[in-house]
GULUMSE-148708 format. One record per residue (C-alpha): residue in three letters; x, y, z. Coordinates in steps of 0.2 Angstrom, whole numbers, plus 5000, padded with zeros to 4 digits. Layout:
BEGIN
ALAXYZ ...
// end
This chain:
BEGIN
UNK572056305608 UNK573256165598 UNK574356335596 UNK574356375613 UNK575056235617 UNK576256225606 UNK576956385609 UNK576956335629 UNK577756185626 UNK579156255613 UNK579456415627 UNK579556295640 UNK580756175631 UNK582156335626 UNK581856455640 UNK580756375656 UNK581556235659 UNK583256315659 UNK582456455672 UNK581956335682 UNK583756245684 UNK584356405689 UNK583256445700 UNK583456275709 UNK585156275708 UNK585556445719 UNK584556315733 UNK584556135730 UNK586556155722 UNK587555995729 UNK589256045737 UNK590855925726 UNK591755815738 UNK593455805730 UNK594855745737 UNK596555665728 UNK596355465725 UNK597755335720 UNK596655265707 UNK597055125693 UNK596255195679 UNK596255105659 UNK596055245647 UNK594955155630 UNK595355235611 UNK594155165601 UNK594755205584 UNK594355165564 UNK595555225553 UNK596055355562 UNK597955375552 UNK597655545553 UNK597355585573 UNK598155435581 UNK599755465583 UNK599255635590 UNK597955555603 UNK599255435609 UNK600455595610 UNK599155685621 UNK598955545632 UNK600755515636 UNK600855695643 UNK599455655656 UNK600055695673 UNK599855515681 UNK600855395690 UNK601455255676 UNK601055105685 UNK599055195688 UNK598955225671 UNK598555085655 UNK597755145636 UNK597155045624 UNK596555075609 UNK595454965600 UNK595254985582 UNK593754935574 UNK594454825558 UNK595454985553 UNK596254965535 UNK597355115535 UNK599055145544 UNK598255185562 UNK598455005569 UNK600454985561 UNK600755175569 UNK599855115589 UNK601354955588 UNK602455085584 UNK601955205600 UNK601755035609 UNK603554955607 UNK604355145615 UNK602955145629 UNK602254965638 UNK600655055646 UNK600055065625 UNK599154915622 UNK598354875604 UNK596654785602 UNK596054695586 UNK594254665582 UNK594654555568 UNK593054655559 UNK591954795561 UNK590854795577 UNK590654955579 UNK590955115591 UNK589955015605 UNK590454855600 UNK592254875600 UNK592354975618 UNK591354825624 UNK592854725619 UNK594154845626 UNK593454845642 UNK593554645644 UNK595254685644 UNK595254845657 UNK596254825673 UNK595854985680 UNK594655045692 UNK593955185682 UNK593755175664 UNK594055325654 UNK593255335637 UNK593855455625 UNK593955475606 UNK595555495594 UNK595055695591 UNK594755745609 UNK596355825617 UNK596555805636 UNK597655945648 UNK599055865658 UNK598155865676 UNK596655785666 UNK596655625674 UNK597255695693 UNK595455805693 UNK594555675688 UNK595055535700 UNK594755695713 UNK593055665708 UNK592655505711 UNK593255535731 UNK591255565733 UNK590755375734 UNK589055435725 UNK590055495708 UNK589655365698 UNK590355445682 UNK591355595677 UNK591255725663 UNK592355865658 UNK591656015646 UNK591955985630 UNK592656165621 UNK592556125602 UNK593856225590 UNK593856295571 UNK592556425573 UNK592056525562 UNK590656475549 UNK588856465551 UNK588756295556 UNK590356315568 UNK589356485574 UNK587656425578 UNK588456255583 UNK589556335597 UNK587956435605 UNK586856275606 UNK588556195612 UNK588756345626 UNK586656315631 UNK586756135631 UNK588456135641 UNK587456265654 UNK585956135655 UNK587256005657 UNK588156105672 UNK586456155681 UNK585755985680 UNK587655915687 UNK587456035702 UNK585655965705 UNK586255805705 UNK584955745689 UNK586255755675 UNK585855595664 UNK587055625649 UNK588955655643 UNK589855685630 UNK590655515621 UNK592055625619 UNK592755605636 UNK592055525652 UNK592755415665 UNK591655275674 UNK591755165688 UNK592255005681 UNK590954905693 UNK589555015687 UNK589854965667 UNK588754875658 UNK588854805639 UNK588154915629 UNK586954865614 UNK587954895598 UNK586555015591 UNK586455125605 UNK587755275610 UNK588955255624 UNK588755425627 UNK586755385631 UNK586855225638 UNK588255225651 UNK587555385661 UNK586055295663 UNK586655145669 UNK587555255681 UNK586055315686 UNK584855175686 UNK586155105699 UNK586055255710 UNK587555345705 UNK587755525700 UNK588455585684 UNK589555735687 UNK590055875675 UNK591655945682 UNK591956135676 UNK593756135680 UNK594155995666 UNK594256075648 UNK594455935634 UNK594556005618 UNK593855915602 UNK593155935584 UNK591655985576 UNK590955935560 UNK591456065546 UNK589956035532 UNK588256035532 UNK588155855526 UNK589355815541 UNK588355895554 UNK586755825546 UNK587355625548 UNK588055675565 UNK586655735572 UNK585555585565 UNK586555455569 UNK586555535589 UNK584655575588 UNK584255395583 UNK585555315594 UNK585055435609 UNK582855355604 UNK583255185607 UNK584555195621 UNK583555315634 UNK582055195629 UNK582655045633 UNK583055105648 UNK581355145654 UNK581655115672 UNK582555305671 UNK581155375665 UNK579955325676 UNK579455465689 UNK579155375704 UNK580855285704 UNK582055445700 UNK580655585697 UNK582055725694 UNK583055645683 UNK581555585673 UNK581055745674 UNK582655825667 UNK582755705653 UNK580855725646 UNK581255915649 UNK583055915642 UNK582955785630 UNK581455715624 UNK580655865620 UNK581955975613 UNK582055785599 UNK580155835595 UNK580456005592 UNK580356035573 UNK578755935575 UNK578156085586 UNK578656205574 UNK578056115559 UNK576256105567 UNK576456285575 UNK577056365555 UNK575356255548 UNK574256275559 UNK574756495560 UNK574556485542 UNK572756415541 UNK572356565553 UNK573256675543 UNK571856655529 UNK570356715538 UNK571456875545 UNK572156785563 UNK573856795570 UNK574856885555 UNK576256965562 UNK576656815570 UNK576456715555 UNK577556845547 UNK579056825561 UNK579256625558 UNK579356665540 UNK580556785543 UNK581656645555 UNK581456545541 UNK582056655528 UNK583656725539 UNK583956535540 UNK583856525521 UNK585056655518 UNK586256575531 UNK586256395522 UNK586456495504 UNK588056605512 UNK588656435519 UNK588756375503 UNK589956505497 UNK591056565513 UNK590956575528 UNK589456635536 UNK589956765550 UNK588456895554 UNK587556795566 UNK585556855561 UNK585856725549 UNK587056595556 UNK586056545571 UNK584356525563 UNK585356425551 UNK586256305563 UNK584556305574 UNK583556235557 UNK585156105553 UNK584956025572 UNK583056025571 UNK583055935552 UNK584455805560 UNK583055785575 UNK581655745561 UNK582855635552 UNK583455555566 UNK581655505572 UNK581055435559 UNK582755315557 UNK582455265574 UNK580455245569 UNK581055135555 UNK582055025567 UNK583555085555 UNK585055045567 UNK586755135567 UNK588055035573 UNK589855045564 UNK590155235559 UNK591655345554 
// end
């Protein structure tokens, strides 16, 4: 019986729930009212020594399609110690919309986009880090957005480059499902997440966030705890970088898991069904138990092999080891080259993400808080 249910809840976590989005969305999908705004918006870069991407962030930025006297960036760097704060005076004395911010010490991604927005004048605030590249008519399609007085906060799809090993491989097909629950839970009006890549907020409906939790959990939920929607537009591409080693993606996916606990559960209010029953819905579904997955598959592998012993469920038993074994194989090839047959790079990248859920649970179990990061 404890298998059963497992094995419901592991189907309905990768393959119902996304069905039933689709389903819902060829009825329930809400029509975008777009319309071209005049908008002030403050475009925030919070950087730490970021020597190496600044100057082409500031570049990116610059190009943006946008009236200059509608249009202020500032980048706040987080106690940098390397060139990037000398290089933004430099980009800052040729341009009067760049504005540098100091922290005076490390407070952190939240911390210092707290302090950045302080100094916001703009209507919307648009988040974005130093990696993330922007088209030209970014900014015009996303003030188009908030025309509909219930957008509350707008994201673009985030493409991420430098395929081509097995991390980059399985990564990219969990980025394209995630992106498609993301779109389908947008249309439906229940989207309660972005990408802290890029998004642009209403300034009124900020809130400080806690410098342990993620702006990229926190602010949607604000959003929607105020009544707002969060909006996924597909006509806005942003580009931006993944990380390219298996240590890299590990830390990145801990430090989001454990960031992601605390901030969704400190904002109970979300989750409770009776207030917004779809989006609490959509983030136990979407969220929640996708984090508890490799304990799904850790009880469903032990408790398969216990019945494996008196003759039950064998060829079952067999499959996951198999999974495991392609997924094996995937982290040894990783090690070498590149990974590129995918029978082994998705199990592989599937595995990584699971063991970064694990890990990332029990840092938020042991109250270990992330706040400053690279």
């Amino acid at each position: 019986m404890a298998m059963l249910v497992i094995l419901v809840a592991l189907t309905y976590t990768w393959a119902g729930y996304p069905a039933l989005l689709w389903m819902l969305r060829l009825r329930f999908a809400i029509r975008p009212l777009r319309e071209k705004r005049d908008l002030t918006v403050s475009l925030i870069v919070a950087v730490y020594n970021e020597e190496a991407q600044v100057a082409g962030k500031l570049e990116n930025c610059l190009a943006l399609e946008y009236p200059r006297d509608r249009l202020e960036i500032l980048v706040a760097s987080d106690g940098s110690t390397d060139s990037t704060e000398s290089i933004v005076e430099d980009f800052a004395q040729q341009d009067g919309r760049i504005h540098l911010l100091r922290s005076g010490g490390r407070m952190g991604k939240s911390g210092i986009q707290n302090l950045a927005v302080a100094q916001a004048q703009g209507e919307i605030l648009l988040f974005t880090d130093a990696e993330t590249r922007m088209p030209a008519n970014f900014l015009e399609l996303v003030v188009e957005d908030f025309a509909d007085p219930q957008v509350g906060l707008v994201a673009p799809t985030v493409h991420f480059g430098k395929f081509g090993d097995a991390i980059s491989q399985g990564q990219g097909a969990y980025w394209r499902f995630e992106l498609s629950l993301r779109q389908m839970e947008s249309d439906l009006g229940i989207l309660a997440t972005a990408s802290g890549a890029a998004m642009a907020v209403r300034r009124a409906l900020y809130r400080p966030i806690p410098p342990e939790y993620g702006d990229d959990c926190v602010i949607p939920l604000d959003v929607r705890l105020q009544g707002y929607r969060v909006t996924q537009d597909p006509r806005i591409v942003v580009s931006d970088e993944m990380p390219h080693t298996i240590e890299g993606e590990v830390r990145a996916r801990v430090r989001m898991t454990a960031r992601n606990w605390g901030g969704m559960l400190s904002r109970p209010g979300v989750l409770n069904p009776l207030r917004f029953p779809a989006t609490a819905w959509g983030l136990v579904s979407h969220k929640l138990l996708r984090w508890l997955t490799p304990f799904f598959l850790a009880a469903l592998f032990l408790i398969n092999g216990a019945l494996v012993l008196p003759g039950q469920m064998r060829p079952f038993f067999l499959l996951q080891c198999c999974f495991y074994v392609a997924a094996l194989v995937g982290w040894r090839r990783s090690l070498r080259q590149p990974c590129k047959q995918r029978i082994f790079a998705y199990p592989f990248a599937f595995c990584l993400a699971n063991l970064g859920f694990l890990l990332g649970l029990v840092r938020y179990a042991r109250a270990q808080t992330v706040t400053a990061y690279k």
